[in-house]
C-alpha angles and dihedrals in degrees: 000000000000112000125198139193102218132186090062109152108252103029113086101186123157122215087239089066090037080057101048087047088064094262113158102178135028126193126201101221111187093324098111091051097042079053090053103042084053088055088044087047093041092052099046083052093060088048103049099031101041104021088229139121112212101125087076091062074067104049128105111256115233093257099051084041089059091049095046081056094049087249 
């Protein structure tokens, strides 16, 4: 079986694509926290820079944060 790191920048596959390659198995490397430190970044810009809040009208609430974690 064919494995894959995917969420590299620059390389936009689907697992459907990596499917249909033969890829058995994918594995996610860094790329989730890399996801979650540009949100964090993201969101400490618009706070410095702005002065505003509105990245917070996009975050999971505490309770959709606990079922996404099976809690």
């Amino acid at each position: 079986p064919v494995n894959v790191i995917a969420g590299i920048p620059g390389k936009p596959f689907t697992v459907a694509a990596l499917a249909a390659a033969g890829v058995r198995r994918i594995s996610l490397g860094p790329s989730l926290h890399r996801a979650a430190m540009t949100s964090l970044v993201e969101a400490a810009r618009e706070i410095a820079e702005l002065g505003t809040f509105s990245y917070s009208a996009r975050a999971l609430t505490g309770a959709e944060v606990y079922r996404h974690m099976g809690r």
